[in-house]
N, C-alpha and C positions, 0 to 999 in steps of 0.2 A: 181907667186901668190900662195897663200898656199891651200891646200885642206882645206875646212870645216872637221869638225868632224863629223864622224856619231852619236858620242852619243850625240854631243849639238842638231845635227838638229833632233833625236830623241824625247829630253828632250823639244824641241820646238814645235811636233807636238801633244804630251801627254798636254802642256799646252794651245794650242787649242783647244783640244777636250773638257777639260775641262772647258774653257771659254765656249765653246757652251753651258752645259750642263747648267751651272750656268745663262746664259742669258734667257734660258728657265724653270728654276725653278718660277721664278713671274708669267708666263701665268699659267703652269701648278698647281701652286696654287688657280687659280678663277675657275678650273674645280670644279663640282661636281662630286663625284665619283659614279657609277651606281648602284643606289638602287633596291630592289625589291619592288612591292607595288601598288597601285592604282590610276591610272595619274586622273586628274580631267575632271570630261564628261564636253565637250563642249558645251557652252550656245545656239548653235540652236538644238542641239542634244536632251538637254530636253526637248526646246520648241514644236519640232516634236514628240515628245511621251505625253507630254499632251495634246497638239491636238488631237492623235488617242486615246489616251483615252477620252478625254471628245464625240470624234465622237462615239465611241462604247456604249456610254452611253447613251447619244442622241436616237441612232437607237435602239437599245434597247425598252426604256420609248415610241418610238413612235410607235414600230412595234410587240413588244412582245403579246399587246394583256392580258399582266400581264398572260403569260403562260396558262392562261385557254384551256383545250383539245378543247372546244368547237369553238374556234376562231382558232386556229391552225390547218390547213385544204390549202394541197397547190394547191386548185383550186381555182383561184381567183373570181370566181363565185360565191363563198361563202361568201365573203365577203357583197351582196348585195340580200343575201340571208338568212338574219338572223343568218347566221354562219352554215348552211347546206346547200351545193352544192345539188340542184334539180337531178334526176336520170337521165342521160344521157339514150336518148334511144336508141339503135343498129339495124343497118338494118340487119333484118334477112338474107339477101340474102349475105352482107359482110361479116357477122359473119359464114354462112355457107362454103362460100371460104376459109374462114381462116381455119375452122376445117377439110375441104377437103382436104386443099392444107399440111396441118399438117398430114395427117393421112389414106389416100385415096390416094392419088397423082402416089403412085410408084408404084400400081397395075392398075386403072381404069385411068394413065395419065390423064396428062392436057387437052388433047388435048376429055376424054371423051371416049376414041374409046380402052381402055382397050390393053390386048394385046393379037394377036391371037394364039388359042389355051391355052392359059393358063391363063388371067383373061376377063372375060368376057368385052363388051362396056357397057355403060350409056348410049349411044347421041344415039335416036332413040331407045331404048331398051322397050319391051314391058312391061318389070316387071320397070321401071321407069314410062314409062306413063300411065301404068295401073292403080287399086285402090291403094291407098297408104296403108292399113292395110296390104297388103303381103310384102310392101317396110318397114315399120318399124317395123315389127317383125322381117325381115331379119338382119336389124339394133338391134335388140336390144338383139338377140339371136345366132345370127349366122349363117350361112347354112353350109350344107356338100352335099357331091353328088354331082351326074351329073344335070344341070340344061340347058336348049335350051336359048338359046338367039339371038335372029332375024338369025334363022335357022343354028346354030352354036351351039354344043356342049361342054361344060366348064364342067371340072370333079376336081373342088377344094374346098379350103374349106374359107369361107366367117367368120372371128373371130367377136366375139359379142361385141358390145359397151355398154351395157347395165349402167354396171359400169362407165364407163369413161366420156358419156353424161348425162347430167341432161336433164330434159326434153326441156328446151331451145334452147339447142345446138342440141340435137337430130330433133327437129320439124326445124333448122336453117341449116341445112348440108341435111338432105332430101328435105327441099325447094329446096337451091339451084341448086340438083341432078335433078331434077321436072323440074326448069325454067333455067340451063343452056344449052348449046350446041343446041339452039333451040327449046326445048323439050318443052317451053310452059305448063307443066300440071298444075293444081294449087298447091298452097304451103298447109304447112301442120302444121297446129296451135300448141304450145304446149299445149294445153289444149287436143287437141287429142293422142298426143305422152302421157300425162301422163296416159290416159284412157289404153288405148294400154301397156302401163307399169305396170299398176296394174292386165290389166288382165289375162297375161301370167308369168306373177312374180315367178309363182308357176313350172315352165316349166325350165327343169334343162339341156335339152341338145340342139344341133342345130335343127333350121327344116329342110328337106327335099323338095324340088323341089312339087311332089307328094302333100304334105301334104296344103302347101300354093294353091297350086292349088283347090284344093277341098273348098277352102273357097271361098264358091261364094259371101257372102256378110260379111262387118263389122258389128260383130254380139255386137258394142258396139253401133251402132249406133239409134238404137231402140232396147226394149226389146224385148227377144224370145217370139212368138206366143204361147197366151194364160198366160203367164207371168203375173203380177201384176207390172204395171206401177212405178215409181219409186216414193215416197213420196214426190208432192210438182209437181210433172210433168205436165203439161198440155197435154191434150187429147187432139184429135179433131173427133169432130164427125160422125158417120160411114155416108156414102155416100148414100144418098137417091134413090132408085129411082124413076121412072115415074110415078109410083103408089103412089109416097108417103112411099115407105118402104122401111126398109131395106135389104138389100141383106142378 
């Protein structure tokens, strides 16, 4: 039997490849060829974007308030409040923890009881439950020196808040110095810390131990003897006695 030829069965597989080629030209004509450009957004694709839009528009018209400053207030309290939230009142005694615990805390500890030898205690301290004009000048001024404190010697130096508290916080951080750790003394008004502010205002350095001592009474608390009473003051009348006179 004769050999094939290599060139027919050559010539025969060149003309397969080529059939292929050609069998495949009518599909590869219904291709498109890959354009660059903009595919078409899909029809629930708008419809979720009109939705959030007409939602945002919605919330908007219902809740803007038509931007007025006066209805834009994010205490909802205000809302039934004419458009001004009422003044929230603060417990003195909260308010003074917070200013204690902010600012007080890493000398005179939490716990009140100070540290020995180097900053004096609060809880049972005599200059705590004593008068409170020696405790808010201290506050508002400063101390330096040696000062006793429930038979303990402290030789540091006490920096002024004078600056830093408004009268508020000032009469709300000496309350709570007063009524915590059992101390019981009474709290301390702002209306008397401002008194106490105006009238050492003029007083440029710390006080001294000494010098608080010597103040036996709060000389705002009534005027100095023989003084003229303050415009508008009520008097009360001098003490009669058995005879009918006065002393």
């Amino acid at each position: 039997m004769a050999e094939a030829d290599p060139r027919h069965t050559h010539q025969l597989d060149q003309q397969q490849e080529i059939d292929v080629a050609a069998l495949h030209e009518p599909i590869l004509r219904e291709l498109r060829d890959p354009q660059d450009g903009h595919e078409p957004i899909p029809m629930f694709m708008l419809m979720l974007f009109a939705g959030l839009i007409f939602w945002g528009g919605y919330y908007l018209a219902a809740y803007s308030g038509g931007f007025r400053s006066d209805v834009l207030n994010p205490d909802p309290a205000a809302q039934f409040a004419g458009g001004s939230a009422a003044p929230k009142v603060v417990d003195p005694l909260v308010l003074g923890e917070k200013l204690f615990k902010a600012n007080c805390v890493s000398c005179h500890q939490a716990s009140g009881q100070g540290v020995p030898g180097q900053y004096p205690p609060l809880a049972g301290s005599e200059w705590v439950l004593g008068p409170d004009y020696r405790l808010k000048r201290i506050l508002l001024k400063g101390l330096e020196g040696p000062v006793s404190v429930k038979g303990a010697t402290y030789n540091g130096n006490m920096p002024a808040f004078e600056a830093k508290f408004n009268d508020e916080k000032l009469a709300a951080v000496l309350s709570f110095i007063r009524h915590g750790w059992e101390n019981g003394a009474p709290p301390v008004s702002p209306e008397s810390a401002a008194a106490t502010r105006a009238a050492v205002k003029d007083r440029g350095q710390p006080w001294k131990a000494e010098e608080l001592l010597a103040l036996e009474k709060d000389d705002l608390a009534t005027p100095a003897e023989g003084a003229p009473a303050p415009e508008g003051a009520k008097t009360e009348p001098a003490a009669k006695t058995e005879a009918g006179k006065t002393p």
